[in-house]
C-alpha positions as CSV (number, residue, x, y, z in Angstrom):
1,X,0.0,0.0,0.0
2,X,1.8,3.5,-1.2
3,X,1.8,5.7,1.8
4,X,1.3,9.8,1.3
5,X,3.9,11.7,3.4
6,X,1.6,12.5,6.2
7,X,3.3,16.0,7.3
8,X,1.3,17.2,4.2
9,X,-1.5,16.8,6.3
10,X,-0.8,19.0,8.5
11,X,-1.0,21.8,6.7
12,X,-3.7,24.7,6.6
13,X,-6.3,23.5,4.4
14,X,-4.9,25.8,1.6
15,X,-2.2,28.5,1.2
16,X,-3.0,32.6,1.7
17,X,-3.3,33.1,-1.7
18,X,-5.6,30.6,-2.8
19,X,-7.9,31.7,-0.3
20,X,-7.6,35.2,-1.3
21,X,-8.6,33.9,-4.5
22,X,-11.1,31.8,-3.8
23,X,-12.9,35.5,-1.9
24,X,-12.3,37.5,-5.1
25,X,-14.0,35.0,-7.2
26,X,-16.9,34.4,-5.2
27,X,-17.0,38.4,-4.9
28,X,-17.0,38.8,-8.4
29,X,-19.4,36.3,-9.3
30,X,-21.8,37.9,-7.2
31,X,-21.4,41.1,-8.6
32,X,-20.2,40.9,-12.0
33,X,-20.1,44.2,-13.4
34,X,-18.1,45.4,-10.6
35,X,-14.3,46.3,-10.8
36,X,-11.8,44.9,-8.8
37,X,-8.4,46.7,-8.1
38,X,-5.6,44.1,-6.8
39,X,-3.4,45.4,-4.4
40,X,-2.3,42.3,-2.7
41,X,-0.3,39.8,-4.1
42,X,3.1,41.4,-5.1
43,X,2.4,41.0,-9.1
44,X,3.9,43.5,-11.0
45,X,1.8,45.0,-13.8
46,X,4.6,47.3,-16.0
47,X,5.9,45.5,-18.8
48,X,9.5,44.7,-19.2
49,X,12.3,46.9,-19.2
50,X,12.8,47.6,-23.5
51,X,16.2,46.5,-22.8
52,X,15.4,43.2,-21.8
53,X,13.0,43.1,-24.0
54,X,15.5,43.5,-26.4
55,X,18.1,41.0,-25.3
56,X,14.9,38.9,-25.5
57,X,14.5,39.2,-29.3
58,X,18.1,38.9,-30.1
59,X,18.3,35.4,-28.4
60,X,15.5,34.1,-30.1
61,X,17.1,34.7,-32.9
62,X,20.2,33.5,-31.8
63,X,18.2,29.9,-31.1
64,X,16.9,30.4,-34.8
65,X,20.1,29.4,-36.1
66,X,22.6,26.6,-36.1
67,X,25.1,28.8,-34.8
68,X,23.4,30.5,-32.1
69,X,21.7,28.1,-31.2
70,X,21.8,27.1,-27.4
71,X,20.5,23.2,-26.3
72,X,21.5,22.7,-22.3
73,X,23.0,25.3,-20.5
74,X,25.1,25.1,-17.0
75,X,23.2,24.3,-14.6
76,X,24.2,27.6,-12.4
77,X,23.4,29.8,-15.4
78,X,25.6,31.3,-17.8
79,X,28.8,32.7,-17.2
80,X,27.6,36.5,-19.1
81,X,24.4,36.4,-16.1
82,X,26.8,35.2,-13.4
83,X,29.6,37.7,-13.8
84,X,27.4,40.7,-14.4
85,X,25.2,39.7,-11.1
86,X,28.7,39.6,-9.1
87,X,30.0,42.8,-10.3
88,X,27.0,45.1,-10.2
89,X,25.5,43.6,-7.1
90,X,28.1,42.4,-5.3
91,X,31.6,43.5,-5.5
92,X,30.4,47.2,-6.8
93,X,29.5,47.1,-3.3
94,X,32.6,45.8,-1.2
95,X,31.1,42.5,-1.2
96,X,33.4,39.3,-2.1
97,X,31.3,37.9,-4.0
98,X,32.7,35.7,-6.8
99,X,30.2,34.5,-10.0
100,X,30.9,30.6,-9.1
101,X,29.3,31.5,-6.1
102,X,25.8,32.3,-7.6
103,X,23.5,29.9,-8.5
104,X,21.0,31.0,-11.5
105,X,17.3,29.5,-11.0
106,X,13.7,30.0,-12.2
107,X,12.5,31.7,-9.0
108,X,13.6,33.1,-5.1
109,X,9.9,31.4,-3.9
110,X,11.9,28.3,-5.4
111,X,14.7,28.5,-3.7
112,X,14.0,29.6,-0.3
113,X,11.4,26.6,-0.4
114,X,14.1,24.2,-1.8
115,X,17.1,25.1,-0.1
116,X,16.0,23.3,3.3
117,X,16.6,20.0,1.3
118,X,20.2,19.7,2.1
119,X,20.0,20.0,5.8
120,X,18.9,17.8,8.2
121,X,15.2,17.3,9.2
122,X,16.0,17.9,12.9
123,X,17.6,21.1,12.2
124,X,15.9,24.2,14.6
125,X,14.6,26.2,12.5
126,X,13.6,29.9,13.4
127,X,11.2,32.0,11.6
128,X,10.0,35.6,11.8
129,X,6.0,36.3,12.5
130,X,4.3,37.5,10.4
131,X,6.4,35.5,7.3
132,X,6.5,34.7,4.0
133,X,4.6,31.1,3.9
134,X,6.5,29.8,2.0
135,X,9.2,29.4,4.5
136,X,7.0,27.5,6.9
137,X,5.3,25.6,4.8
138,X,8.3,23.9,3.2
139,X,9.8,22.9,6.2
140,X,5.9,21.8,7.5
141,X,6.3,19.6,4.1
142,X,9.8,18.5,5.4
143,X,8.9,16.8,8.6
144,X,10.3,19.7,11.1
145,X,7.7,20.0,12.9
146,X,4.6,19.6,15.1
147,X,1.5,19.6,14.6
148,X,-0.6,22.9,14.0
149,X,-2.1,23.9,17.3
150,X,-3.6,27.4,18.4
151,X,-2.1,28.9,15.5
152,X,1.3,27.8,15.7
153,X,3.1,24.6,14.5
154,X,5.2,22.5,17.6
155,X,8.9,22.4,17.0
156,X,9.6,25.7,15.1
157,X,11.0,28.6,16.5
158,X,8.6,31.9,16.3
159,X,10.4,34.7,16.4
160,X,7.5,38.0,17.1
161,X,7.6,41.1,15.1
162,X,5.5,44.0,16.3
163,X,4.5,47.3,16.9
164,X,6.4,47.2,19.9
165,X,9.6,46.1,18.7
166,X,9.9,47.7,15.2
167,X,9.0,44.6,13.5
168,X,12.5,43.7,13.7
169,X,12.9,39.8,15.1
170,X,15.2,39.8,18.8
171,X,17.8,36.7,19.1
172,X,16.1,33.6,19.6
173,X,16.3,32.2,23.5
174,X,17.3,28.9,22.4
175,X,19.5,27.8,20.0
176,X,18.7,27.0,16.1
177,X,19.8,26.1,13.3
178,X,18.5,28.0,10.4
179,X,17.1,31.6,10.2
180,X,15.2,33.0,8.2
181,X,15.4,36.6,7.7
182,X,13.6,38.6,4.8
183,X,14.9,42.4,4.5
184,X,13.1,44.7,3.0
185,X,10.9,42.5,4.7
186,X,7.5,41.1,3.2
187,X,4.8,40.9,4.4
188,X,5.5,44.5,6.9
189,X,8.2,46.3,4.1
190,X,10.2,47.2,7.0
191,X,14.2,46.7,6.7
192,X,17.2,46.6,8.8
193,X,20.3,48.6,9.3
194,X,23.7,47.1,9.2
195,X,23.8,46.8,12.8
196,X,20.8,45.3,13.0
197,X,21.9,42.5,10.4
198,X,25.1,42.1,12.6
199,X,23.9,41.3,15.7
200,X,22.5,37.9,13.7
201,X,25.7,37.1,12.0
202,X,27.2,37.5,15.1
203,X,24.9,35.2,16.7
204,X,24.8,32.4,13.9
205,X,28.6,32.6,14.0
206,X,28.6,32.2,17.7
207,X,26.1,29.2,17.3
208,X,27.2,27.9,13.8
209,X,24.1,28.6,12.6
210,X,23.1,29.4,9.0
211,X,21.2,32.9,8.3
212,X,18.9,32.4,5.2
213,X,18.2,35.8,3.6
214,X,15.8,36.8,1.3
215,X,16.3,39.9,-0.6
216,X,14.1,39.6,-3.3
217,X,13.1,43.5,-2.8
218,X,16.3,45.2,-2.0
219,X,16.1,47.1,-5.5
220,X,13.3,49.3,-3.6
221,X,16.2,50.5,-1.2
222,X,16.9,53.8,-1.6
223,X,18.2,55.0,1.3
224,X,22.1,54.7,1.3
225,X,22.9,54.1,4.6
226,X,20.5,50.2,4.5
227,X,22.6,47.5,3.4
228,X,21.4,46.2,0.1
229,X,23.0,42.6,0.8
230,X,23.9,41.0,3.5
231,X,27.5,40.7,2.5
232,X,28.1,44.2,3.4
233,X,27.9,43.1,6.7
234,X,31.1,41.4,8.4
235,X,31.5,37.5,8.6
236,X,28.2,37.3,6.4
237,X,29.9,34.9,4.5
238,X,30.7,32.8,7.1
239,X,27.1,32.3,7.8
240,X,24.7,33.4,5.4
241,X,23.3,32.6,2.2
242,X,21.0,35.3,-0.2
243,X,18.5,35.0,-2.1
244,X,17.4,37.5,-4.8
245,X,15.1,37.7,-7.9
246,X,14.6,39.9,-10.8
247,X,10.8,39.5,-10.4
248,X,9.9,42.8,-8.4
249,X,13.5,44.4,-9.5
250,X,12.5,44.4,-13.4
251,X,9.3,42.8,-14.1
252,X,10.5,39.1,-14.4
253,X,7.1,37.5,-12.2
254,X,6.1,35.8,-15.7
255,X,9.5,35.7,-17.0
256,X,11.0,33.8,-14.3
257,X,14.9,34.6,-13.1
258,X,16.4,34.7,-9.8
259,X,19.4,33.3,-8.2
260,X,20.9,32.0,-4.7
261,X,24.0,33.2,-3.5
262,X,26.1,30.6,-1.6
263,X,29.1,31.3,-0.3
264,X,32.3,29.1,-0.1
265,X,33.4,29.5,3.6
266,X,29.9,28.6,4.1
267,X,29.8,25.1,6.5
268,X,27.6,23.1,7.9
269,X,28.2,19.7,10.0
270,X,27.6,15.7,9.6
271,X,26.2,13.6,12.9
272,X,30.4,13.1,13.4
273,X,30.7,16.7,13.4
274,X,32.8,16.5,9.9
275,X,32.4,19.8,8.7
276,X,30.9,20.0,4.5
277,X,30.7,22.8,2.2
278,X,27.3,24.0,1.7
279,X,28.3,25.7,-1.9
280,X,29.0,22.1,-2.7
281,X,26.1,20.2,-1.5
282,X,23.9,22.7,-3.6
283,X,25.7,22.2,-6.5
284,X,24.8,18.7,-6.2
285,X,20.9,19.2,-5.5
286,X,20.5,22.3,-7.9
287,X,22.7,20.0,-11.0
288,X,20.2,17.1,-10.1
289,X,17.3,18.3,-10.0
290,X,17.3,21.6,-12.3
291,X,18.3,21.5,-15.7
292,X,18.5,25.6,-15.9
293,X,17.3,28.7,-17.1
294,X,16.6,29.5,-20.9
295,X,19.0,31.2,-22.7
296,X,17.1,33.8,-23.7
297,X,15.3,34.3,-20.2
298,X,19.5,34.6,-18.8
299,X,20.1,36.7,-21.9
300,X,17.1,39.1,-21.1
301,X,18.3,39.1,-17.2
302,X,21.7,40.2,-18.0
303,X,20.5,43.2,-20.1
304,X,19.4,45.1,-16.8
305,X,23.1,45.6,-16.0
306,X,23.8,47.7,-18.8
307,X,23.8,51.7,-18.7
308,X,20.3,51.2,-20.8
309,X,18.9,48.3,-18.2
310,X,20.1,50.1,-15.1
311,X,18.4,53.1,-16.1
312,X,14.9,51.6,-17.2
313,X,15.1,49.7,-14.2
314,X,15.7,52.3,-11.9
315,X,12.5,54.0,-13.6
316,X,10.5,51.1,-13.1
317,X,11.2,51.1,-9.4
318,X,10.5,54.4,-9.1
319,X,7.4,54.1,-10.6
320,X,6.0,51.4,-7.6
321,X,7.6,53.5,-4.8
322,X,6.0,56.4,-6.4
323,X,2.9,54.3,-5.6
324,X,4.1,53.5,-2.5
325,X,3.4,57.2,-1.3
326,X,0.2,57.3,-2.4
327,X,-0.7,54.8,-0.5
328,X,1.0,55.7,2.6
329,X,0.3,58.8,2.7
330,X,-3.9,57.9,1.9
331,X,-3.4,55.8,4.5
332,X,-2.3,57.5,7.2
333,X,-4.5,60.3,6.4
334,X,-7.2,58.0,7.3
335,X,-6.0,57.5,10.6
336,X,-4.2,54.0,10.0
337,X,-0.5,53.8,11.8
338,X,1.9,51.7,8.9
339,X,5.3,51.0,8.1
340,X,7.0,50.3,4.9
341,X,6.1,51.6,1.8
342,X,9.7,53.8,1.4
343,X,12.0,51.6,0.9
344,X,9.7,48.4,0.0
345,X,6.6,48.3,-2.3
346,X,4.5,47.1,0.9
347,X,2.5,49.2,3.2
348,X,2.1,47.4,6.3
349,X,-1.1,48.6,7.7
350,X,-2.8,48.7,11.7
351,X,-6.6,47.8,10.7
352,X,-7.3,48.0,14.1
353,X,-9.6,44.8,13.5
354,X,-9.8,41.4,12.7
355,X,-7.7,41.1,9.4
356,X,-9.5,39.5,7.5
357,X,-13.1,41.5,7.8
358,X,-10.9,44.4,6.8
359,X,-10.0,42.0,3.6
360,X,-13.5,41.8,3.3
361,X,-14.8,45.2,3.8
362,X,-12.5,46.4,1.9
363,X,-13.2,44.5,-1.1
364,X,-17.3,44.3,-0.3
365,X,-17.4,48.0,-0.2
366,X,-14.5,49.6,-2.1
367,X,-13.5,46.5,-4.5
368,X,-9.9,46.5,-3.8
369,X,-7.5,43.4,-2.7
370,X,-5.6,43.5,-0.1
371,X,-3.7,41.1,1.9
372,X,-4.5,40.2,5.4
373,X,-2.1,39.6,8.0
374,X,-3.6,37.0,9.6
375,X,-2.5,34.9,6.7
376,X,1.6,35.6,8.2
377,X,1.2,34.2,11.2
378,X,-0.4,35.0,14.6
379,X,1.6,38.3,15.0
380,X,-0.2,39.6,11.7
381,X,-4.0,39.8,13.2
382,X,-5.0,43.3,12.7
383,X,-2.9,44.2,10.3
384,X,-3.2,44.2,6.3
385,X,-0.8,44.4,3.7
386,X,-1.4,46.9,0.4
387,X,1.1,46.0,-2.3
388,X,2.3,49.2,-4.3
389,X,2.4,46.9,-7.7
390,X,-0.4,48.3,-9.8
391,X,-1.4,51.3,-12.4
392,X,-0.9,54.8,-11.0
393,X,-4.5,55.0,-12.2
394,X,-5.5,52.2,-10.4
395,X,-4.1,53.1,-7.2
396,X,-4.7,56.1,-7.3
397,X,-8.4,55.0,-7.7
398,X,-8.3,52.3,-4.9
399,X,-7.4,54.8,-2.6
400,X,-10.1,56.9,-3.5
401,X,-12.4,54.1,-3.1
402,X,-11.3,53.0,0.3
403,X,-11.3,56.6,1.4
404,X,-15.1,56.7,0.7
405,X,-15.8,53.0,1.9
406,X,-14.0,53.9,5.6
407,X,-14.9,57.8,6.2
């Protein structure tokens, strides 16, 4: 008899999206010449930046031919993406990083959900709350932990953000294995300083722990003195590896590019305490079980690092935090207190009620999605998150919906 692995089970009947989803639809069935305006899952809506678009045309032509033509590619991506992403994000910064130490792949939601696989499934694992669910969930799927009771699971470490302590997570009061840390943050667009960021190294190096970072948004940092990796901080490398994706940064959420940075001082330990390089235990799981990006998707990528990329890019960032405003400042006209929404395209939102009948009201009566922040974890209720990525003309129209549906 083929068994199911059971610690599917114990996951929520469905994941925060797919409910959201499942509200808009029913919403919209019901009243079906009404207009919805999404403002809660972060999908961008701009198209690509011409020069990727561009890059985009010439390798399909490239593939149209005998000569250009490209069948498998490394597994890692191509060395033109790899050293472009180390030099412009990396060592333009002070960071060390070298291009074998990036890891090309279709996706950061796939690789902060994947990466778990190569340690061991009694690893302490430490999360922030509210979170991304995908980082729970995975590990859920992975046999970590508990079962789901009062609206935490047994066996992994919550680590509270709130009001109260800036939304940035203290040190854990037990020891753990893994951390995950997401800065600019998502779900509450909130990020951390340097010092912040070192006070974590400093205790995964103490603990020989492993920080995993997701900076899928750190191309909405514009203040100068935020780090915009973690590799700015010291003995990062040690300890941590980074996540990032072109998704948010230039438009990629249907085009699918991102990459994992993985360090080579980076360690972790056997049951006989034999220390193993991380860089090559992913090597080995990303080589088996991915066969790459496209060419032309890499090819496309690699154009936002020229002087014409960099530039449209920087627009189209502009554009969402110029969104951003709007909403915080709508917002907080109302009455609401918030964070993010400066250097992040999320507003992070006090609803001073249950989260999700704000979701509700808020798409019954003004027909606009957001996200509640219930669906983050426990530390979420009463909050909601309003994602910047939409039409000026459509947030600028959402707010001036909600403003009438709440005065």
């Amino acid at each position: 008899m083929i068994r199911i692995n059971e610690n599917y089970t114990k996951l929520q009947a469905s994941y925060l999206f797919s409910d959201i989803a499942k509200r808009v639809a029913a919403f919209q069935e019901a009243n079906p010449e009404a207009e919805v305006i999404k403002l809660g899952i972060g999908d961008v809506t701009r198209a690509l930046p011409q020069a990727c678009i561009d890059a985009f045309h010439q390798a399909v032509d490239d593939m149209a031919t005998e000569e250009g033509f490209h069948g498998y590619g490394p597994e890692q991506g191509y060395a033109f993406l790899r050293d472009a992403i180390a030099l412009n994000d990396y060592q333009s910064r002070g960071a060390s990083i070298s291009a074998d130490e990036i890891f090309v792949s279709d996706g950061a939601k796939c690789d902060t959900g994947n990466i778990q696989e190569i340690f061991s499934t009694d690893a302490v694992v430490a999360i922030p709350d509210p979170v991304y669910p995908v980082y729970l969930d995975t590990n859920v799927m992975a046999g970590r932990t508990g079962d789901f009771e009062e609206g935490r699971f047994g066996g992994m470490v919550y680590l509270d953000c709130t009001e109260e302590n800036g939304f940035f997570p203290a040190l854990p009061d037990e020891p753990v294995d893994l951390i995950y840390l997401c800065f600019p943050n998502n779900p509450t667009g909130t990020h951390a300083t340097k010092e912040q960021l070192q006070t974590w190294v400093d205790y995964a190096r103490n603990n020989k722990a492993i920080i995993l970072y997701d900076a899928a948004y750190e191309a909405f940092v514009t203040d100068e003195n935020l780090p915009r990796t973690i590799y700015e901080v010291e003995g990062a490398k040690e300890v941590a590896i980074e996540f990032r994706s072109f998704s948010k940064t230039a438009g990629f959420t249907g085009t699918r590019c991102a990459f994992a940075v993985i360090p080579k001082e980076l360690k972790a330990w056997d049951a006989d305490g034999k220390a193993h390089s991380v860089h090559t235990l992913w090597n080995r799981r990303h080589c088996t079980k991915f066969n790459g990006v496209s060419y032309p998707v890499q090819k496309a990528a690699a154009a936002i690092y020229t002087d014409e990329g960099k530039a449209q890019v920087k627009e189209l960032v502009s554009y969402y935090l110029e969104n951003a405003a709007i909403i915080r400042k709508e917002m907080s006209a109302l009455g609401f207190n918030l964070v993010g929404g400066d250097n992040s395209p999320y507003i992070w939102i006090n609803g001073k009620t249950d989260s999700w009948k704000f979701f509700d009201r808020l798409l019954n009566e003004a027909g606009v999605v957001c996200t509640p922040g219930a669906g983050f974890g426990s530390c979420g209720e009463g909050f909601i998150r309003i994602s910047a990525f939409n039409s000026r003309e459509n947030v600028e129209k959402a707010m001036k919906r909600i403003r009438k549906a709440l005065a």
